[in-house]
VEXDREN-2710 file (C-alpha; in Angstrom, 1 decimal):
% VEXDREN-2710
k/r/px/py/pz
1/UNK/-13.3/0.1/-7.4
2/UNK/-15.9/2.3/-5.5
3/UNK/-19.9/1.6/-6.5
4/UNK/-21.6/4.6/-8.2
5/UNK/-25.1/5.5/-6.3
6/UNK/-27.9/5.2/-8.7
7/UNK/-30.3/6.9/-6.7
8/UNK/-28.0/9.6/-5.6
9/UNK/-25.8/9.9/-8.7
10/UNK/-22.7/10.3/-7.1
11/UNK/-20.1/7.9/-5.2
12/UNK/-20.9/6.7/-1.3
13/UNK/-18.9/8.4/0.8
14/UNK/-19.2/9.3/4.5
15/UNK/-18.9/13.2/2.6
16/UNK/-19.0/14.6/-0.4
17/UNK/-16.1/17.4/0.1
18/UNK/-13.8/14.1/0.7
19/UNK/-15.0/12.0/-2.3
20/UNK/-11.8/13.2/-4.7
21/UNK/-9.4/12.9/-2.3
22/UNK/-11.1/8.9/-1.4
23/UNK/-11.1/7.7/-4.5
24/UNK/-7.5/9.5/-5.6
25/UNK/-6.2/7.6/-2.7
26/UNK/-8.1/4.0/-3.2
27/UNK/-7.7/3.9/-6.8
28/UNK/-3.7/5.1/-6.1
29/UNK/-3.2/2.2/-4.3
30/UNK/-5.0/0.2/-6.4
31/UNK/-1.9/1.3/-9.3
32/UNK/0.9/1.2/-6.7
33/UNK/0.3/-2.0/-5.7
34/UNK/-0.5/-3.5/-8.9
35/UNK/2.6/-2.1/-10.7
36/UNK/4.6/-3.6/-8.0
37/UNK/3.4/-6.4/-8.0
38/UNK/3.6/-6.8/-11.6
39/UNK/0.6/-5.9/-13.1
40/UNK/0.3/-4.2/-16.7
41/UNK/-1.7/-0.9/-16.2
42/UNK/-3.5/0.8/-19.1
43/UNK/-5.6/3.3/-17.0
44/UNK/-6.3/4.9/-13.8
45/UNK/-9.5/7.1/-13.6
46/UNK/-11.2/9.0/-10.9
47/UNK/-14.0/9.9/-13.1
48/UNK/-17.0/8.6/-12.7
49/UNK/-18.6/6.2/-14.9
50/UNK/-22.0/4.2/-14.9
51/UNK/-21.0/1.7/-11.9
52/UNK/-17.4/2.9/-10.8
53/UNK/-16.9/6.3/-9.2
54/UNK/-13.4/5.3/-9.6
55/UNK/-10.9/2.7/-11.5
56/UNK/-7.6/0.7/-12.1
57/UNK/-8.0/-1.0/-15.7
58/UNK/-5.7/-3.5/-17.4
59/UNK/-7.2/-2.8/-20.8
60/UNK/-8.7/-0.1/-22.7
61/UNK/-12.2/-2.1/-22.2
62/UNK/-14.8/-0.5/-20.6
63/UNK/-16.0/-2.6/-17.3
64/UNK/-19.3/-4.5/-17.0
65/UNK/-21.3/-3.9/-14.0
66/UNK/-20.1/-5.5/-10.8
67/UNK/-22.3/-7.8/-11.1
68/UNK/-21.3/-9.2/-14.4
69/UNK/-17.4/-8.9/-13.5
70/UNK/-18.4/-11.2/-10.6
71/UNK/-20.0/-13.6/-12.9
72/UNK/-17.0/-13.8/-14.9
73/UNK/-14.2/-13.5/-12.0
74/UNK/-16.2/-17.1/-10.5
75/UNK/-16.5/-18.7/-14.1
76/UNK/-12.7/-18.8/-14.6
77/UNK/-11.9/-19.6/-11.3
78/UNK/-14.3/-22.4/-11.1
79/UNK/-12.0/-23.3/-14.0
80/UNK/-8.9/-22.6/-12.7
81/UNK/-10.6/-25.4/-9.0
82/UNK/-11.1/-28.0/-11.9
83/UNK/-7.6/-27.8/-13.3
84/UNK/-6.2/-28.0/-9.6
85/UNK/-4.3/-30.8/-8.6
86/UNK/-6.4/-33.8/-6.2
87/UNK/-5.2/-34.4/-2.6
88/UNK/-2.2/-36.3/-2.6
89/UNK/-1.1/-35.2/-6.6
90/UNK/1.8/-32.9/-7.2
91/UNK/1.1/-29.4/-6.6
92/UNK/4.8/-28.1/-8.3
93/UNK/2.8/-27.3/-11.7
94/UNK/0.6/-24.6/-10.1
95/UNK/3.1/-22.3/-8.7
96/UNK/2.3/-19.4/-11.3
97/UNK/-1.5/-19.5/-10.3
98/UNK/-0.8/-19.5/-6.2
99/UNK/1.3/-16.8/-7.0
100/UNK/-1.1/-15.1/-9.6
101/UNK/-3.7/-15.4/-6.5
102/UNK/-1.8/-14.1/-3.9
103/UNK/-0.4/-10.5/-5.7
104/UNK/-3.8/-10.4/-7.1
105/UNK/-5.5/-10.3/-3.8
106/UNK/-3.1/-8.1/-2.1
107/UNK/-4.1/-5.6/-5.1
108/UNK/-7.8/-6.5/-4.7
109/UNK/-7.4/-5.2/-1.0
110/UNK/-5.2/-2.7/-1.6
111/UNK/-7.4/0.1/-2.4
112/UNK/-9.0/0.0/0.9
113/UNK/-5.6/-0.2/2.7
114/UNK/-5.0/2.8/1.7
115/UNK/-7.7/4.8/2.7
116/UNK/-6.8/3.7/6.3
117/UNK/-3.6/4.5/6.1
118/UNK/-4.4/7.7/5.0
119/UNK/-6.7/8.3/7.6
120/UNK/-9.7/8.3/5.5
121/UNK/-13.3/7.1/7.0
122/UNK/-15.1/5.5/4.0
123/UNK/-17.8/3.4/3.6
124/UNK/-16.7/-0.1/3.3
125/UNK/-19.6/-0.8/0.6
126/UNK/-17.3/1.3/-1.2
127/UNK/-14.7/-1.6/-2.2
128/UNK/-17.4/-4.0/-2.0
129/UNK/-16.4/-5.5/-5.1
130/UNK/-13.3/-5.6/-4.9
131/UNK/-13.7/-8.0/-1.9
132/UNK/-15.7/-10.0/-3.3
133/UNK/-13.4/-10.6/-6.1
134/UNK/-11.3/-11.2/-3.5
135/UNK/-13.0/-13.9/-1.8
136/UNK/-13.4/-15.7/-5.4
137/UNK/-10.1/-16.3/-5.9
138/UNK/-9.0/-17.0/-2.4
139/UNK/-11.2/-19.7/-2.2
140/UNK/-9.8/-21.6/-5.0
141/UNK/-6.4/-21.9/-2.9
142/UNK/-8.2/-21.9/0.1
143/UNK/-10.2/-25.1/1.4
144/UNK/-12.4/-23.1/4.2
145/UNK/-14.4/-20.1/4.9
146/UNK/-11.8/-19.9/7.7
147/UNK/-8.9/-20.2/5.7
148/UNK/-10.1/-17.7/3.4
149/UNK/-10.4/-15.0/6.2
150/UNK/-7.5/-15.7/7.6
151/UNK/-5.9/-15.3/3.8
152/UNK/-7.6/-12.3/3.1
153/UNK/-6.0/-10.7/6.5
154/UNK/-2.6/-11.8/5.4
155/UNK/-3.4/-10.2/2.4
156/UNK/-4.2/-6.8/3.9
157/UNK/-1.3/-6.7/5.7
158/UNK/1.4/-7.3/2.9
159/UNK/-0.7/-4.3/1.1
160/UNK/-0.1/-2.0/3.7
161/UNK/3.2/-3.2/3.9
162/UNK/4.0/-2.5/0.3
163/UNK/1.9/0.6/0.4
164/UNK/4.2/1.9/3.3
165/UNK/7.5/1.3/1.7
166/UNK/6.1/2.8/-1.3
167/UNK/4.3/5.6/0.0
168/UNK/5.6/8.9/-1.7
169/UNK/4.7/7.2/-5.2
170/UNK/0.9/6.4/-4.0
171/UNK/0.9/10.1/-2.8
172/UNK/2.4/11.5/-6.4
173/UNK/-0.1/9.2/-8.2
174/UNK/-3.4/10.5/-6.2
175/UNK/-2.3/13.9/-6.4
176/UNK/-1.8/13.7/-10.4
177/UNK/-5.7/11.6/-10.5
178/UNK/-7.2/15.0/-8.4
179/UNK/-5.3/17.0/-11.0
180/UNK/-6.1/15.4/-14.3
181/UNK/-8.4/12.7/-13.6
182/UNK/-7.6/9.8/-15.7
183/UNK/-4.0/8.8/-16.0
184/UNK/-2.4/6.5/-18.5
185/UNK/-0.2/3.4/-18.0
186/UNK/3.0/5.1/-19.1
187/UNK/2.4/8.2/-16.9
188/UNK/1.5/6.1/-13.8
189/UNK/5.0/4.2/-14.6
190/UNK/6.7/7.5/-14.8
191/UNK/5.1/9.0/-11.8
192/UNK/5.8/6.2/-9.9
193/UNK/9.5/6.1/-11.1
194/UNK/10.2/9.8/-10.3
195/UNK/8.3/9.4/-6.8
196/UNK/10.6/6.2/-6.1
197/UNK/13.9/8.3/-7.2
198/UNK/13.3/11.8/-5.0
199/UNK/12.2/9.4/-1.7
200/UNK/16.0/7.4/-2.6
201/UNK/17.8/10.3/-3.0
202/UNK/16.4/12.4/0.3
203/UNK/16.8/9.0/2.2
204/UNK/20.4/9.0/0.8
205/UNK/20.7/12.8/1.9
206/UNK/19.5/12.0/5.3
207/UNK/21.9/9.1/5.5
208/UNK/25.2/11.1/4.8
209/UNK/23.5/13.6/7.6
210/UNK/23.4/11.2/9.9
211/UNK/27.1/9.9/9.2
212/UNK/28.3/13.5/9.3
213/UNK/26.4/14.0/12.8
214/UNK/28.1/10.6/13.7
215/UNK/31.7/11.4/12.8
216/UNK/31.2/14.7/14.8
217/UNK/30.2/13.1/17.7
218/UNK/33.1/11.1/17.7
219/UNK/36.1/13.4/17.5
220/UNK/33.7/15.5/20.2
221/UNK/34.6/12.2/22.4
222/UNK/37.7/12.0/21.0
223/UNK/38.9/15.8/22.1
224/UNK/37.8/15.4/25.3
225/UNK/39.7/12.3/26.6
END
């Protein structure tokens, strides 16, 4: 999510003529990610609201502030510590929440991942919320500031990994937010499907070229012995 400047009344950016194009991108990756990761989407919106200059919602409800999202984001994971297993108890029963965490982080940091890879400069105050979210729920798998840093980092990578392999359907998605500014879950889902089936079938394409270019080669080396 980026944070809405009261005092300016627009997003932060390091520009204005690049705020569409930064928060098409962040809150792209933010979808990508998520639906591959397994997330349910029910919107994506570039359009400003009263905290968010951009967002990725699960629900038709309208987000609290960031402030308030924090709140609750720490309440149920302060939950989620108590039902936890104690040192030396089996830890087989928690598998869905360590996994809940870890795609949920990845997400988190996702939005920022791909700015970079996009070659975008934004302010990192920018996804400021989303890394504190973060940070809530890696701590409650995490037993150190440490280990959450070093958890976090894993976490950025396995975005940009996913983001990478997955990149024509980010591109697709943030060009169809610049167009129409607020997509729904279905049309993400179908974005990202026809973005997933045109990158297969030119990979396929350049695939047969290369076994075409292969074969030739070898009767070249074959008529010349």
């Amino acid at each position: 999510m980026f944070r809405f400047d009261f005092r300016q009344g627009q997003v932060s950016s390091p520009g204005a003529g690049g705020v569409l194009a930064m928060v098409s991108v962040h809150e792209a990756a933010h979808a990508v990610v998520g639906r591959f990761s397994g997330f349910q989407i029910h919107l994506a919106t570039i359009a400003p609201s009263r905290y968010f200059g951009g967002q990725v919602r699960a629900s038709e409800v309208e987000p609290d502030s960031p402030e308030d999202i924090v709140a609750d984001a720490s309440a149920r994971c302060a939950q989620a510590l108590d039902l936890l297993p104690a040192p030396g108890e089996s830890r087989d029963d928690i598998g869905p929440w360590l996994a809940h965490v870890q795609c949920r982080v990845i997400e988190l940091v996702a939005g920022r991942e791909g700015e970079r890879i996009a070659g975008i400069e934004s302010n990192p105050e920018t996804a400021a919320t989303d890394f504190a979210l973060a940070r809530i729920y890696a701590a409650t798998i995490c037993l150190s500031a440490g280990a959450v840093a070093a958890f976090l980092d894993y976490c950025k990578i396995e975005a940009r990994a996913l983001l990478r392999a997955h990149w024509p359907s980010l591109q697709a998605v943030a060009r169809a937010l610049e167009e129409h500014q607020t997509l729904g879950g279905a049309e993400i889902d179908a974005i990202i499907f026809a973005a997933e089936a045109d990158a297969a079938h030119e990979a396929e394409i350049r695939r047969r070229d290369r076994m075409v270019d292969m074969a030739e080669n070898a009767q070249r080396f074959q008529d010349g012995q």
